[in-house]
C-alpha positions in Angstrom: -49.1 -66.8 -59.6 -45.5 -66.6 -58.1 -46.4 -70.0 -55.5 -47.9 -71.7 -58.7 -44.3 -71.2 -60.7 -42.5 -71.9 -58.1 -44.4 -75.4 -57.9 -44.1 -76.4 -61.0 -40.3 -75.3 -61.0 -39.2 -77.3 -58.4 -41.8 -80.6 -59.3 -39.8 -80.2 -62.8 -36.5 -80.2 -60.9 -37.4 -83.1 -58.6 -39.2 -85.2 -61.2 -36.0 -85.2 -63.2 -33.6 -86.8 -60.8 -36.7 -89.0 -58.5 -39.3 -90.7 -61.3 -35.8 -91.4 -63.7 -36.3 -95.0 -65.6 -32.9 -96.3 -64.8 -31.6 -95.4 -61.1 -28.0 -95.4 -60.3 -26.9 -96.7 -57.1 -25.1 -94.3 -55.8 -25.3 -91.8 -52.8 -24.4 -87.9 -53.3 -23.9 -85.0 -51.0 -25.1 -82.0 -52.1 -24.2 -78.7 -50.5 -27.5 -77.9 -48.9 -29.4 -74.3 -49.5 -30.3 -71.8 -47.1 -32.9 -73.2 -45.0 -31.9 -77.0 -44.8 -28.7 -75.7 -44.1 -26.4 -79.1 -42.5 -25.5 -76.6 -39.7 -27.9 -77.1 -36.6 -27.8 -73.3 -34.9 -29.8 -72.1 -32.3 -33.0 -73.1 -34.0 -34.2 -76.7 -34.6 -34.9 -77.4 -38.3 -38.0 -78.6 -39.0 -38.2 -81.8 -41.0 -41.5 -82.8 -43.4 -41.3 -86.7 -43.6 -43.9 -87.7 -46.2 -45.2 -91.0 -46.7 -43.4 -92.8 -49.7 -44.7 -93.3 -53.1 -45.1 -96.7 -53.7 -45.7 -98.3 -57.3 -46.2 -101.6 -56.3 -47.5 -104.0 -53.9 -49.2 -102.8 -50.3 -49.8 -99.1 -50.3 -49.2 -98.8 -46.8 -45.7 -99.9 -47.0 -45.1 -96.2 -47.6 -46.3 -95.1 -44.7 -44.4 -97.4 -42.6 -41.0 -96.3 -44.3 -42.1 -92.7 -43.6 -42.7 -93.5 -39.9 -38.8 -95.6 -40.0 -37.1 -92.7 -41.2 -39.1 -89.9 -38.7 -38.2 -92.7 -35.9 -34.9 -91.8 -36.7 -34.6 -87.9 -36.8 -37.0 -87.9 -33.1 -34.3 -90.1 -31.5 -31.6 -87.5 -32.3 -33.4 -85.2 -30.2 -32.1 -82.1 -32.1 -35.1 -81.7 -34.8 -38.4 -80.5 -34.7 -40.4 -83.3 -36.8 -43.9 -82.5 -38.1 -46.0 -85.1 -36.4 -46.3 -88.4 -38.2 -50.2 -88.4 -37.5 -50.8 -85.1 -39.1 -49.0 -86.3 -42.1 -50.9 -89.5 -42.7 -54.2 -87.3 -42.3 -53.2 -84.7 -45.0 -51.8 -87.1 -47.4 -54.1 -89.9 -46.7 -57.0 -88.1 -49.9 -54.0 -88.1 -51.8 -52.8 -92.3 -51.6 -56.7 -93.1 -52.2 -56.9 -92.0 -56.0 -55.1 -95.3 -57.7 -54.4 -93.1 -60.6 -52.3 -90.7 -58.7 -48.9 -89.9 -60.7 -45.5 -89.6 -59.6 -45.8 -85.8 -60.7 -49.0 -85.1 -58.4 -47.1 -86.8 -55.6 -44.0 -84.6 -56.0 -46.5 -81.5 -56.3 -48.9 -82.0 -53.6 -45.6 -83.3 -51.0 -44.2 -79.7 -51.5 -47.4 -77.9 -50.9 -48.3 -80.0 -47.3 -44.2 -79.4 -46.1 -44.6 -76.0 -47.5 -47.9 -75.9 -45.4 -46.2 -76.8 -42.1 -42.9 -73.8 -42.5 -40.9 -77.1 -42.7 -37.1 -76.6 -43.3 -36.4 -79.6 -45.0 -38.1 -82.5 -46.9 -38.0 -86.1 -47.2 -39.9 -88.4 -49.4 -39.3 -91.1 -52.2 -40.8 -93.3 -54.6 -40.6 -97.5 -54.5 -40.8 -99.8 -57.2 -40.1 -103.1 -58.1 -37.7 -105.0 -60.6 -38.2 -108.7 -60.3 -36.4 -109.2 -57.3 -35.1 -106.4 -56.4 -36.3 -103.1 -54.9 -35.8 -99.8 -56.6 -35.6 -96.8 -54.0 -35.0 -93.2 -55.0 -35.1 -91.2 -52.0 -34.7 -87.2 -51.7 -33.9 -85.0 -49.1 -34.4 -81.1 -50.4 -34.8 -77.9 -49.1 -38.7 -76.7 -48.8 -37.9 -73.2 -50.2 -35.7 -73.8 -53.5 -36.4 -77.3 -54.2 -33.1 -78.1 -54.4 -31.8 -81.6 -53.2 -29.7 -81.5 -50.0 -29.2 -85.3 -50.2 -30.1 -88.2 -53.1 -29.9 -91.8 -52.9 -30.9 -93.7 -56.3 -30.2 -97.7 -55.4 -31.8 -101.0 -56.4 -31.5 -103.8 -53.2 -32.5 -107.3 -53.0 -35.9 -107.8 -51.0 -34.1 -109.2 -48.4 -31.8 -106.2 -48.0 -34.2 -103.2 -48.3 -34.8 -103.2 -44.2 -30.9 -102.9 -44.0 -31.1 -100.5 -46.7 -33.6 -98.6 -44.9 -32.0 -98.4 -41.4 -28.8 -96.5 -43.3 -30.6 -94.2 -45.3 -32.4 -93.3 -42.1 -28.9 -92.6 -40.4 -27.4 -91.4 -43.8 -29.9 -88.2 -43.5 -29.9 -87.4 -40.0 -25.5 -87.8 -40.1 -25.8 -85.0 -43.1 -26.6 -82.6 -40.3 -23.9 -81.3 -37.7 -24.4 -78.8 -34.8 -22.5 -75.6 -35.7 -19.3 -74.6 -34.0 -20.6 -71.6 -31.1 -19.8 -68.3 -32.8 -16.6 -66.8 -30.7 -17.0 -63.1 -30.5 -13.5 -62.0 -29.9 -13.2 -59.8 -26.2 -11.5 -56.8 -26.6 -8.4 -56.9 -25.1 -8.5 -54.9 -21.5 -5.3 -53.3 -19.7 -7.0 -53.2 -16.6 -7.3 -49.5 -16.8 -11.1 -48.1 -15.8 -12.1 -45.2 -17.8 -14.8 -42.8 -17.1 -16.2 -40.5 -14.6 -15.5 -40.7 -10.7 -16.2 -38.8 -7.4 -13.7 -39.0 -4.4 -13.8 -38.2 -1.1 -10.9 -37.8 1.6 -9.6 -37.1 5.0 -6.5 -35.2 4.8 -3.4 -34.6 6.9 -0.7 -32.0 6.6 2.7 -30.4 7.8 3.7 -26.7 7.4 7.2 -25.7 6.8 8.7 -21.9 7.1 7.4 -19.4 9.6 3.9 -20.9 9.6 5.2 -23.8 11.7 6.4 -21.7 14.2 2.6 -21.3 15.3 1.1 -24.5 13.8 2.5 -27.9 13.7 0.4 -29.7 11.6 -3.4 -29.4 10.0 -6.1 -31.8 8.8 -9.2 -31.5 6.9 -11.0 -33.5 4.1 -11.3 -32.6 0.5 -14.4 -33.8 -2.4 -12.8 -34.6 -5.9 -14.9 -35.0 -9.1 -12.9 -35.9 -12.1 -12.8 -38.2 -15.6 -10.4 -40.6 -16.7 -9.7 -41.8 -20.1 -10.7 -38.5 -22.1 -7.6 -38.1 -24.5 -5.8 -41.1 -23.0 -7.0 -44.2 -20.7 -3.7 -42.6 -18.7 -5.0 -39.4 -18.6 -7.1 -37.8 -16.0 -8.9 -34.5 -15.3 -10.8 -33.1 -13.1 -11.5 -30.5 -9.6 -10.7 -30.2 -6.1 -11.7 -29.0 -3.4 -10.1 -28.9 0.1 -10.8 -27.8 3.8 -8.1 -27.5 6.4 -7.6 -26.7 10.0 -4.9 -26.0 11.6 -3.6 -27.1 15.1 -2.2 -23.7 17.1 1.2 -24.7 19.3 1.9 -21.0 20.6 -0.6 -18.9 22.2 0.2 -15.7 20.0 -2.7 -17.2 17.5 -6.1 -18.7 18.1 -6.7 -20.5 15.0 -5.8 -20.5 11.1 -8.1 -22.7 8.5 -8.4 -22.2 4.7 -10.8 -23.4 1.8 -9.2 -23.9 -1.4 -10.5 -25.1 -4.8 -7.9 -26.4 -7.6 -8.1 -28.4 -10.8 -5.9 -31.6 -11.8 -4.4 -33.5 -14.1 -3.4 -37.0 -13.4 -1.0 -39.4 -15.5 -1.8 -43.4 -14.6 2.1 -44.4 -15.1 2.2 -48.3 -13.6 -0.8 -50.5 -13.9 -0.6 -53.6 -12.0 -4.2 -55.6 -11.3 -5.9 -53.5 -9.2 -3.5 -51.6 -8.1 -3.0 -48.3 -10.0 -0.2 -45.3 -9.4 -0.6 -42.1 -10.4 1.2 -38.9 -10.6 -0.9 -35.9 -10.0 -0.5 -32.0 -10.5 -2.8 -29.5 -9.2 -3.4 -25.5 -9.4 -5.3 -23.1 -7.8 -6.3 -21.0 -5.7 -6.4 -21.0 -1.5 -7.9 -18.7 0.9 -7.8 -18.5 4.5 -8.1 -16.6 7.9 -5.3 -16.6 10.2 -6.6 -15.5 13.5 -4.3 -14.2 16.3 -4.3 -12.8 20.0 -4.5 -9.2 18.7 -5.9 -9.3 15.0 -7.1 -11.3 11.9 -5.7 -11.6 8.5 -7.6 -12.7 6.0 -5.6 -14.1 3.2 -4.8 -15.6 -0.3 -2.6 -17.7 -2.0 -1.8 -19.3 -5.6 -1.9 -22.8 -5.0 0.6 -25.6 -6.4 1.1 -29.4 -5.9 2.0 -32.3 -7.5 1.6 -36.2 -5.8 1.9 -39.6 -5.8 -1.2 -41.1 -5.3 -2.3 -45.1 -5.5 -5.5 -46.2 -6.4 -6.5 -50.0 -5.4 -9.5 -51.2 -6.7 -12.0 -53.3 -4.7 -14.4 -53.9 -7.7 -15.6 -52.2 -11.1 -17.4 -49.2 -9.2 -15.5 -48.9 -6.3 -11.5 -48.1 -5.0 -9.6 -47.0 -2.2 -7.1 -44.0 -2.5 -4.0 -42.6 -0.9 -1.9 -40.2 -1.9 1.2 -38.3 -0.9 2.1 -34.8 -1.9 4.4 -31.5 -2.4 2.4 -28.6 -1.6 3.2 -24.4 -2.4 1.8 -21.4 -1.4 2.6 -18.2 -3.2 1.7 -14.9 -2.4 3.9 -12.1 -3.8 7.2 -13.1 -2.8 6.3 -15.2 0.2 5.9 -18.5 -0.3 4.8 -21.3 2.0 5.4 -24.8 1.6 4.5 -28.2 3.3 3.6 -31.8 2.6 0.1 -33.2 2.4 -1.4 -36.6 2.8 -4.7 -37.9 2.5 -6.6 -41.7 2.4 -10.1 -41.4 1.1 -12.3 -43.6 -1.6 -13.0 -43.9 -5.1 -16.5 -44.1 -6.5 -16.6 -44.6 -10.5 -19.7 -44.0 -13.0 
């Protein structure tokens, strides 16, 4: 019931401006509904070319305007056109009754374009006025009916091919390919937020008493941490660290400690790939001290805070180095030294 309205509610529409008595000659622009939209997107329209209606002479004429005008839109390239061979079979039952009306014409055109999911129709009606040739031609979308484009013109016979070859332009000009849609990129400060593992070799110098028995120590430490959590210049996260130390007087054997701190990290220049950072860590170290007559085992609140670069050799992956103040306390002694270390980054 609803497709039956719609057909006579749109035939009603059509009939008014198309089968008028007296045309105008003039050409109007109308802005074009949904579907026969005059933006070409991502999906070819799909145009319905039916054969004219023709009120006078050879039938067949209307055909061969409907086959000018589809020659037209398939030269353009950017249209899907329902096949001109498919057309002339479906409406060819409709051109044999000779007492077909205008009305039945506008009717049984919408139902075939409808038929074929086209976007857009074409199709007009000829007649004749002594010497001249009457053409009202429409161009509407299939789904309301409503004319995208309208050309109501009389010509002289000997002007209608001319006539013809700028309609034919006229309709495929309406349309224009739509600007690309520009999705704006959020704007990046080179800062990478989100989880990370690291993993270093590290180096470091005693100070105090311990130096009298050990000049220097290395190790490696494993660090998992987060950046960007409450600020893309803040980072968090937990370390942990083994060292050895290198004996340079025979009254000890060896000394080594295993210590496990957390961090937070403040990103304060950002330049490309290359990224500084100050770093504070606290925790807690213990070791084993083992000399020529006993062992000690040991522990010690743990404090340090660093410089430490990060360069980045891609999204997932950096390099690290990083230089640092390091303090022991235990009671009232307190051991200090500096600490340096040259690792990787691995981000996820």
């Amino acid at each position: 019931m609803r497709r039956i309205f719609f057909l006579f509610f749109t035939t009603f529409l059509l009939h008014v401006g198309l089968f008028a008595q007296t045309p105008v000659a003039v050409t109007e622009l109308i802005s074009a509904p949904g579907s026969c939209s005059a933006e070409i997107r991502a999906t070819k329209p799909k145009i319905y070319i039916a054969n004219f209606f023709v009120t006078y002479g050879k039938k067949d004429m209307g055909k061969a305007i409907g086959d000018y005008i589809a020659q037209r839109f398939e030269s353009d390239g950017r249209f899907e056109v329902v096949p001109r061979a498919e057309i002339d079979t479906t409406m060819a039952p409709f051109f044999k009754n000779k007492k077909a009306t205008g009305d039945q014409y506008l009717q049984r055109t919408l139902e075939l374009a409808a038929g074929q999911g086209a976007d857009c129709v074409i199709f007009g009606r000829i007649s004749k006025r002594k010497n001249k040739v009457l053409f009202s031609v429409r161009m509407s979308a299939v789904a309301t009916g409503n004319s995208a484009r309208k050309v109501d013109t009389e010509v002289e016979r000997d002007a209608a091919i001319g006539f013809l070859e700028g309609v034919g332009d006229s309709f495929v000009s309406y349309f224009v390919n739509a600007a690309p849609v520009v999705v704006p990129k959020e704007a990046t400060s080179g800062k990478i937020r989100g989880f990370y593992i690291a993993a270093n070799g590290t180096g470091i110098i005693p100070f105090g008493f311990v130096r009298d028995g050990f000049t220097w120590g290395s190790g490696g430490s494993f660090e998992f941490g987060r950046k960007g959590w409450l600020s893309e210049d803040l980072f968090f996260g937990i370390n942990g660290e083994y060292l050895y130390y290198f004996k340079s007087s025979d009254n000890f054997s060896s000394l080594y400690s295993v210590s496990v701190v957390g961090l937070a990290g403040y990103e304060w220049v950002t330049s490309g790939s290359l990224h500084l950072q100050l770093v504070l860590y606290g925790g807690y170290q213990l070791g084993r001290l083992i000399g020529a007559i006993e062992t000690v085992d040991y522990g010690y609140g743990l404090f340090m805070a660093g410089n430490r670069a990060v360069y980045n050799l891609n999204a997932r992956w950096g390099i690290m180095g990083e230089a640092r103040y390091v303090l022991a306390v235990a009671g009232s002694t307190k051991i200090s030294s500096v600490g340096f270390s040259l690792g990787a980054q691995w981000r996820f």
